[in-house]
C-alpha positions in Angstrom: -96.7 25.9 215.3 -96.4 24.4 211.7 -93.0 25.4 210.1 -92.7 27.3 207.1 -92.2 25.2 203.4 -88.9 23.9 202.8 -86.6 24.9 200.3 -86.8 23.0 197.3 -83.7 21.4 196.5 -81.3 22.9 194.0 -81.0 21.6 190.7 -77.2 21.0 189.6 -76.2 23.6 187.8 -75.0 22.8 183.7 -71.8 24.2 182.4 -71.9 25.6 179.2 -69.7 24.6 176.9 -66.6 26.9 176.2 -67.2 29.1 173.9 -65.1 30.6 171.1 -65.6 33.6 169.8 -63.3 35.3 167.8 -62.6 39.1 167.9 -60.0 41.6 167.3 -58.7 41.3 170.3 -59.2 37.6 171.2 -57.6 34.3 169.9 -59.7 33.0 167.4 -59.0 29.8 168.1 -58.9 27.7 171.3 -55.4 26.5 172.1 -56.3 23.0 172.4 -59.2 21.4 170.0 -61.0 18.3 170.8 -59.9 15.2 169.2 -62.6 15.2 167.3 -62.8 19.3 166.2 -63.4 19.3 161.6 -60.7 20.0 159.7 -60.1 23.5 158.3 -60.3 23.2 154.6 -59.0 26.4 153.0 -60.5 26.1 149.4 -58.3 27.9 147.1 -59.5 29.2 143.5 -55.9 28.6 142.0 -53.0 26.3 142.2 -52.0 24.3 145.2 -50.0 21.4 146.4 -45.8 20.6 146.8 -44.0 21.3 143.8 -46.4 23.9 142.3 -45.3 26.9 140.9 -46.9 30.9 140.7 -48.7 33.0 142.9 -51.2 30.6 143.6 -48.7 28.6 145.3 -46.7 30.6 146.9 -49.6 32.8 149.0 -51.7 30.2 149.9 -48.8 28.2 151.4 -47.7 30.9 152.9 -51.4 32.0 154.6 -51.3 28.1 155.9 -47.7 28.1 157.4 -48.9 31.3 159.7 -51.8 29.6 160.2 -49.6 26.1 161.5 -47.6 28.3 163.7 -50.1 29.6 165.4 -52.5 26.1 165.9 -50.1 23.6 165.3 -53.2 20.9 166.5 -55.5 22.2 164.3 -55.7 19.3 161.0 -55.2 21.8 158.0 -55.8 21.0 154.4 -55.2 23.3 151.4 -57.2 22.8 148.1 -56.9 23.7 144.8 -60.3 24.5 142.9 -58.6 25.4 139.7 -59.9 22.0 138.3 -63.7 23.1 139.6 -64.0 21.3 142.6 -62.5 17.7 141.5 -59.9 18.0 144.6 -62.1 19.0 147.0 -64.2 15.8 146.6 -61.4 13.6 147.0 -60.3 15.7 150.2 -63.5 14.9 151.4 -63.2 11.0 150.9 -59.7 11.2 152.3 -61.0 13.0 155.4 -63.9 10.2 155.5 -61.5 7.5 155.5 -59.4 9.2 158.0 -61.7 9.6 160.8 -64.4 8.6 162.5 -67.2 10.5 161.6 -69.5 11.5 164.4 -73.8 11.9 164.0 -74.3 15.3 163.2 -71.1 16.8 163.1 -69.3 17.8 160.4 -65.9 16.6 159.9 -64.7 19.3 158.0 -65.0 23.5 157.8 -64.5 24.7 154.4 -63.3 28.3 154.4 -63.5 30.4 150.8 -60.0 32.1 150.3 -61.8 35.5 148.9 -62.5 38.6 150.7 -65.8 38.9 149.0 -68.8 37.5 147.6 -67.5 34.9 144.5 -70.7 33.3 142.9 -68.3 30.6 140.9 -66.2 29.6 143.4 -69.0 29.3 146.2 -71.1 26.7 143.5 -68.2 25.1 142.8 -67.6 24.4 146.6 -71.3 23.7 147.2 -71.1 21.1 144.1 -68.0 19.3 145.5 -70.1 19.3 149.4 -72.7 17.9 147.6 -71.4 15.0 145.8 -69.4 13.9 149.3 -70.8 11.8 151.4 -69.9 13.5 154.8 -70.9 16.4 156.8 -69.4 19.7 156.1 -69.7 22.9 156.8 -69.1 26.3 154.5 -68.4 29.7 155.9 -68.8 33.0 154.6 -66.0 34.9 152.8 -63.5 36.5 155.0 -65.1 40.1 154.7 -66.0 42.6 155.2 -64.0 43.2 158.6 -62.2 45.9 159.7 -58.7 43.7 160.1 -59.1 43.8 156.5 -59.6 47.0 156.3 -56.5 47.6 158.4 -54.7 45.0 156.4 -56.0 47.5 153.3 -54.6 50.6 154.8 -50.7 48.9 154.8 -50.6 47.8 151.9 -51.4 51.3 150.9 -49.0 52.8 152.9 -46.3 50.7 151.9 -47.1 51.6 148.3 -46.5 55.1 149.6 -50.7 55.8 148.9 -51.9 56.6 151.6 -50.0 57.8 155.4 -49.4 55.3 157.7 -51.1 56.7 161.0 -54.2 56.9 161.4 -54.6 60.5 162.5 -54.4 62.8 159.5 -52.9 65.9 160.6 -54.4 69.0 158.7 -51.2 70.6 157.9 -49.8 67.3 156.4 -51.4 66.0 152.8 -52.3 62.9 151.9 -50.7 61.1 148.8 -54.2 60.5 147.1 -58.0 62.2 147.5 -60.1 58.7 146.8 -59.2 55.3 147.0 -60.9 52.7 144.7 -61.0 49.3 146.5 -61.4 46.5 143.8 -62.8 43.1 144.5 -62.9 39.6 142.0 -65.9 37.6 142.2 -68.5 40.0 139.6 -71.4 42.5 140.4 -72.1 40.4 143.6 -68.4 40.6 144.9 -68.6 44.7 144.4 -71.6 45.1 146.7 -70.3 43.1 149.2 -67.2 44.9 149.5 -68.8 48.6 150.2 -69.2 48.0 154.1 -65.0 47.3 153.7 -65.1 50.5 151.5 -66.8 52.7 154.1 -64.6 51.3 157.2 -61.3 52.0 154.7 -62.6 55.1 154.5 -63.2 55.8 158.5 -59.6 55.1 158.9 -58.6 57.6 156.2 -61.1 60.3 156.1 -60.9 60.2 152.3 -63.7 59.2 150.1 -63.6 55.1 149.0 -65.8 53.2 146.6 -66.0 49.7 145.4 -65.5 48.3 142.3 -65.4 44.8 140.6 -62.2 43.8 138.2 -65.0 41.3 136.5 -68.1 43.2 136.9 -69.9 46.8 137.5 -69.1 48.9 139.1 -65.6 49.0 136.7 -62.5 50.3 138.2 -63.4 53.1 135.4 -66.8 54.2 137.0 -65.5 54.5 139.9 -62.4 56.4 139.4 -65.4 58.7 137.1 -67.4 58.8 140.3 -64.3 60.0 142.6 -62.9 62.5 140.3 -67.3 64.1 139.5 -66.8 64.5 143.8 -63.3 66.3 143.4 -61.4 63.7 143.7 -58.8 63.3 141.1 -55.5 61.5 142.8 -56.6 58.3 142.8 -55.3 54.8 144.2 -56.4 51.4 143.5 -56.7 48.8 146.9 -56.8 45.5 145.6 -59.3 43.6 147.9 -57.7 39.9 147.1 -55.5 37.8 148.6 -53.8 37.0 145.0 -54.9 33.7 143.6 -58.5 34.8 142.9 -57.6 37.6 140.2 -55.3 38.4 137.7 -52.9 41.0 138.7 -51.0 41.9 135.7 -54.9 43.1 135.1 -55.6 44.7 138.1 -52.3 46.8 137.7 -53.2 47.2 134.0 -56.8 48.8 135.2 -55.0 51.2 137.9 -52.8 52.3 135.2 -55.5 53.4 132.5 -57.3 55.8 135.1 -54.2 57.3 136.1 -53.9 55.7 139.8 -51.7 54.3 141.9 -51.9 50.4 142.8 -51.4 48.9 146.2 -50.4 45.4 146.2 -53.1 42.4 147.1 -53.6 41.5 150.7 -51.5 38.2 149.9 -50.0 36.7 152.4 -51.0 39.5 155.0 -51.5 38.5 159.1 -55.1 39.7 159.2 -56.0 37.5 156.2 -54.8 34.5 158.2 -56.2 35.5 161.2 -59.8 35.9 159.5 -59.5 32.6 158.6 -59.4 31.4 161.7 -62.0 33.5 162.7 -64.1 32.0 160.4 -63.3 28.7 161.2 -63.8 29.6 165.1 -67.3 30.9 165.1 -68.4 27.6 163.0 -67.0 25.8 166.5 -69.0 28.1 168.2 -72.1 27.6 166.6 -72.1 23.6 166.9 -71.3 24.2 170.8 -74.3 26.6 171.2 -76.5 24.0 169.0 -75.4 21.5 171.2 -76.0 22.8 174.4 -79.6 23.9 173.0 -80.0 20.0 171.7 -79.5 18.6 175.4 
């Protein structure tokens, strides 16, 4: 009597690499990187560096100590883009020099400090990549996400613009009926801040549109398009961190429509945190390519 086939012998099974997604609930970042894991270059459109002075300074330092806290092994590297990307190539040749560069990997993840869409400051980074001579990698904008448009909501509150819950109970009012949320970065940054807009306004129940402080919609048209809906107690979200846009006119704006103005997102947790979101799904897309490459 013949005896049935044999098993075939089991292949070894390959671990996938761990991966590191980041979520609202998850740590964004791994606690321990590889020795060889790209730097996190946080390209700034203002002023940087020790010794500097302003707004510029102060929040972007700030972002970055949070950040160091947090991921004290991560190699973090603010730059300055206020001279058009002149730092950020020599960052690059530093980081070059620095370590040993492997095929195929970038040695550096440049994350945009803007919440939106910013043509200029996106081709001045994409000029600087392109005159260095090693690999890097440039992420999208830190929005929309709704931890920004949490991070939204308290800087409202705090401004006394909007209740600080969540729940809106029906026998209690709110402070305003619309809430304009204004971006830097032109026509381009508007649009890309409407999905933020509409999760601002899920958290409010009040109606919220976009605008652009350097481009259409204006802060005007859209207080015009609130107030032809019923809405006339209006208050202005700036959706910035600080350095991008000129506050004294973002105030000036709120103030000519008759609004109330929250303060910029500055140095807030959840803009921190997005960086390293950011950052964190780069990682995780070079360890999916790589397990599909082997």
């Amino acid at each position: 009597m013949s005896e049935g086939p044999e098993d075939p012998p089991k292949l070894p099974v390959r671990e996938r690499p761990t991966r590191y997604k980041g979520g609202r609930h998850r740590r964004p970042l791994p606690a321990i990187l590889p020795p060889d894991a790209p730097a996190l270059v946080i390209a700034v459109p203002g002023k940087t560096g020790d010794g500097g002075e302003g707004t510029d300074h102060r929040v972007a330092e700030e972002i970055a100590s949070i950040i160091r806290i947090d991921n004290p092994q991560l190699d973090l590297r603010l730059v300055s883009l206020a001279d058009g990307g002149a730092e950020l190539v020599k960052q690059f040749a530093a980081i070059a020099a620095e370590r040993a560069l492997a095929d195929g990997k970038p040695a550096a993840v440049v994350v945009p400090l803007v919440t939106a869409p910013h043509p200029r400051l996106m081709r001045a980074i994409r000029d600087a990549v392109g005159q260095s001579e090693i690999p890097v990698k440039i992420t999208e904008p830190l929005g929309p996400h709704p931890l920004l448009a949490e991070a939204l909501h308290v800087r409202l509150s705090e401004a006394g613009l909007a209740r600080a819950d969540r729940m809106r109970l029906f026998n209690v009012s709110s402070p305003v009926d619309g809430i304009i949320v204004a971006t830097a970065g032109g026509d381009e940054a508007a649009r890309g801040a409407d999905a933020t807009a509409v999760l601002l306004a899920a958290r409010l129940t009040l109606p919220v549109v976009p605008a652009a402080i350097d481009g259409v919609p204006t802060i005007q048209d859209a207080a015009d398009r609130l107030r032809k809906i019923g809405a006339n107690r209006l208050a202005v979200a700036p959706f910035i961190v600080g350095p991008e846009a000129d506050l004294e006119r973002v105030a000036s704006a709120a103030e000519a429509i008759g609004a109330g103005c929250a303060a910029p997102l500055g140095a807030h947790e959840s803009v921190a945190r997005m960086i390293c979101v950011r950052y964190g799904a780069t990682l995780d897309d070079l360890a999916e390519y790589d397990d599909l490459s082997e």
